[in-house]
N, C-alpha and C positions, 0 to 999 in steps of 0.2 A: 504494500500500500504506500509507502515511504518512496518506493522508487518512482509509483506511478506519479505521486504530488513534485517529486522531483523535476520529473519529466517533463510535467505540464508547469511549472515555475515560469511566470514574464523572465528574462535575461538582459534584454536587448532595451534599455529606456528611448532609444533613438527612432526603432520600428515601429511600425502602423501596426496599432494596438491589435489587429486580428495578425497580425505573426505571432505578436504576442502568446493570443491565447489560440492557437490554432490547434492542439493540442483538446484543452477543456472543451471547445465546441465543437470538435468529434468526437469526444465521448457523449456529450449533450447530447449527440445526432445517434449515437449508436446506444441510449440509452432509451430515448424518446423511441426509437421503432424496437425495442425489444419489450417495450411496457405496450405499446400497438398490441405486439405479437402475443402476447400474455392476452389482453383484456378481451381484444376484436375477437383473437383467433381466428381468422380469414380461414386458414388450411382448414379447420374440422368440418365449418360450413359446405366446403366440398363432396364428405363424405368420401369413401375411402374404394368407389369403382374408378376405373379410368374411362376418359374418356373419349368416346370414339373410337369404342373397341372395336379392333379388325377381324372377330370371327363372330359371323354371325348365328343368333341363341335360335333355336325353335321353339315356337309356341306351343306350349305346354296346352 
């Protein structure tokens, strides 16, 4: 955790404030669509046939 706040530390007082933090605001971005992917859950709404299957079923 020490290395990650390392990482993302401003360094540079001279650069445009998003060099700065270019770091924190992708994790922002990769935090914000992993709580999407948690809450939406897009994939389950799918359900789990594929589709457009290439063998066709007979009618029962």
């Amino acid at each position: 955790m020490l290395a990650i706040l390392n990482m993302a530390w401003p360094r540079t007082p001279d650069a445009p404030w998003y060099d700065n933090y270019l770091v924190a605001l992708s994790g922002l971005v990769v935090a914000a669509g992993l709580v999407y992917l948690l809450v939406a859950r897009p994939a389950v709404r799918q359900g789990r046939r594929p589709s457009g299957d290439a063998v066709p079923q007979e009618a029962a």
